[in-house]
Wavefront OBJ file of the C-alpha trace (Angstrom):
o trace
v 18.007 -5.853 2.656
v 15.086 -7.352 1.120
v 12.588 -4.341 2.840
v 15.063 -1.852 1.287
v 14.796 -3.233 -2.280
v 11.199 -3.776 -2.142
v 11.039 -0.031 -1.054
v 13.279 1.037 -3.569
v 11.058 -0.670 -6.177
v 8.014 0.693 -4.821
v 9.387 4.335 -4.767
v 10.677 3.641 -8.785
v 7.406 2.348 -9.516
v 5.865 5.977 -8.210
v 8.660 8.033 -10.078
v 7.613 6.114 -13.329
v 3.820 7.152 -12.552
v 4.518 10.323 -11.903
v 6.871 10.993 -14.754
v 4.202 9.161 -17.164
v 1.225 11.282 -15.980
v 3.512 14.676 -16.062
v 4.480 13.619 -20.025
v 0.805 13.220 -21.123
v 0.264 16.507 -19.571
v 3.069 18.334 -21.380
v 2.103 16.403 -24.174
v -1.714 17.685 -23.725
v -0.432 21.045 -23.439
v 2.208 21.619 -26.194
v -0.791 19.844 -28.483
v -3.587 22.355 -27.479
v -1.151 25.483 -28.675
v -2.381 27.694 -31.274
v 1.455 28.790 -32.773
v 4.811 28.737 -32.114
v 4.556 31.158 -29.443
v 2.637 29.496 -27.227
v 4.687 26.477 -27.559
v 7.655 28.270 -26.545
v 5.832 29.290 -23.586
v 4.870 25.731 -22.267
v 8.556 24.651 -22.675
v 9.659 27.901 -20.546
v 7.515 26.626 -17.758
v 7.808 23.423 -17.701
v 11.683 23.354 -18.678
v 13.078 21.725 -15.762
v 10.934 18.239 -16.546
v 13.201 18.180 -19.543
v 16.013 16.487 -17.691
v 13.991 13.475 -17.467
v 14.571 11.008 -20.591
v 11.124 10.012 -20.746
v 9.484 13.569 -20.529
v 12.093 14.542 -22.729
v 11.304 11.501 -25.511
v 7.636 12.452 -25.235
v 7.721 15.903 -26.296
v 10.874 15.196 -28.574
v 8.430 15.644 -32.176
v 7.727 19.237 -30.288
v 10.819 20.066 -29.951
v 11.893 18.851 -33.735
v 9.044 21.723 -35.007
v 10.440 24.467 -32.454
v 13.897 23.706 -33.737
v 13.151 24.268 -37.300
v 11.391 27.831 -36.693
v 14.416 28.451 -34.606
v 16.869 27.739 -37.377
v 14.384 29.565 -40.061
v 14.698 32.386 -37.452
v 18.766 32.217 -37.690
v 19.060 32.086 -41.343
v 16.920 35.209 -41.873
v 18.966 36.899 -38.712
v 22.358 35.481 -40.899
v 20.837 36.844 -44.192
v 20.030 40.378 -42.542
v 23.578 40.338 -41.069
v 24.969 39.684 -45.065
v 23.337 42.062 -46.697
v 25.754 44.793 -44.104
v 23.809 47.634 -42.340
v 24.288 50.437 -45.337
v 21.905 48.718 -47.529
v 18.959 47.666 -44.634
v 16.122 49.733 -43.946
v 17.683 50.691 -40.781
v 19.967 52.461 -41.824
v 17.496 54.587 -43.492
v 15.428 55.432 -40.358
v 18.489 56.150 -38.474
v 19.693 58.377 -41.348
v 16.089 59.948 -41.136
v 16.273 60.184 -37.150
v 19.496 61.609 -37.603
v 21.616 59.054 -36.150
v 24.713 58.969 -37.622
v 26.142 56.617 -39.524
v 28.611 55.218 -37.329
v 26.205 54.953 -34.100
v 22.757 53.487 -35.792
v 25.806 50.711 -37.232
v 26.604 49.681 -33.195
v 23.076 50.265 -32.958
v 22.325 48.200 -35.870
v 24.847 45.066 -34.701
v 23.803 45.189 -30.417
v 19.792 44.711 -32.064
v 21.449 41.777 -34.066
v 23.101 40.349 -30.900
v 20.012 40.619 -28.423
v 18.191 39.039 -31.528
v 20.862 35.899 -31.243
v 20.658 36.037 -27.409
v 16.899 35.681 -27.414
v 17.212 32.668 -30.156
v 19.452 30.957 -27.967
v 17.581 31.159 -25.211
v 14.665 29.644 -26.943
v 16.599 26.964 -27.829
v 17.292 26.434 -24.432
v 13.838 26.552 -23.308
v 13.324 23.892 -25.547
v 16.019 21.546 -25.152
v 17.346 22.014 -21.834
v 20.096 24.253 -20.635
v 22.769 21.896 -21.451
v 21.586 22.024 -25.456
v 24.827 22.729 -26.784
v 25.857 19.191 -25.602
v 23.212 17.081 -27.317
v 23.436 16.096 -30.573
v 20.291 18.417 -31.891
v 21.786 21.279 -30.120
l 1 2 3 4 5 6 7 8 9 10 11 12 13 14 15 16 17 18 19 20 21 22 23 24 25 26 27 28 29 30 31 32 33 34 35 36 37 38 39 40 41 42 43 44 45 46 47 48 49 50 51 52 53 54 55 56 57 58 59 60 61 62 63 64 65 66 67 68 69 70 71 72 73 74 75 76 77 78 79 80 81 82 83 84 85 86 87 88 89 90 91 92 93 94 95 96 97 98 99 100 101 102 103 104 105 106 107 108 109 110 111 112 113 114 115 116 117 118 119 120 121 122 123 124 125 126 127 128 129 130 131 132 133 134 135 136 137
């Protein structure tokens, strides 16, 4: 019993390592982005390192700034989706590409789903594909 535990502690002691060294290096990473973009990016890749509290912890002032262009992103998505498809400019182009009315509309509200789909999936990126649980989801 006493090998076993002293094993165990060795092997948690090598997790912790491990876990510390990949942190600094997302860390490193998300720090040496130019924009947004490229942030979004490093958390695609490295997105399954999220489930672990202290990866997750490091990165969390990250994920606070990719939150907030995510929600600026909804609000102008929810303002477009106010102001009803007669009165936005695409209804104009589809009127001038001869769409008519009723189509470029379905057009219109499938661009404004996609547009939600790809938000969420940032988010998810981001946070972890169990984000709607946590309390910043």
């Amino acid at each position: 019993v006493a090998v076993f535990n002293s094993a165990l502690e060795g092997y948690d002691r090598k997790v912790d390592a491990i876990e510390e060294r990949l942190a600094r290096l997302l860390r490193g990473k998300l720090a040496a982005c130019q924009d947004a973009e490229d942030m979004f990016r490093v958390f695609a890749r490295f997105n399954p390192l999220l489930t672990r509290s202290r990866v997750r912890a490091a990165v969390k002032e990250f994920q606070l700034q990719l939150m907030n262009t995510v929600g600026q992103a909804v609000q102008k998505l929810q303002s477009k989706f106010t102001h009803k498809y007669e009165s936005s400019s695409a209804s104009c182009i589809a009127t001038i590409r001869g769409i008519p009315p009723f189509s470029g509309k379905i057009l219109w509200a499938k661009q404004m789903e996609r547009q939600v789909h790809a938000l969420m999936k940032r988010m998810s990126d981001v946070l972890g594909k169990e984000w709607g649980q946590q309390l910043e989801g």
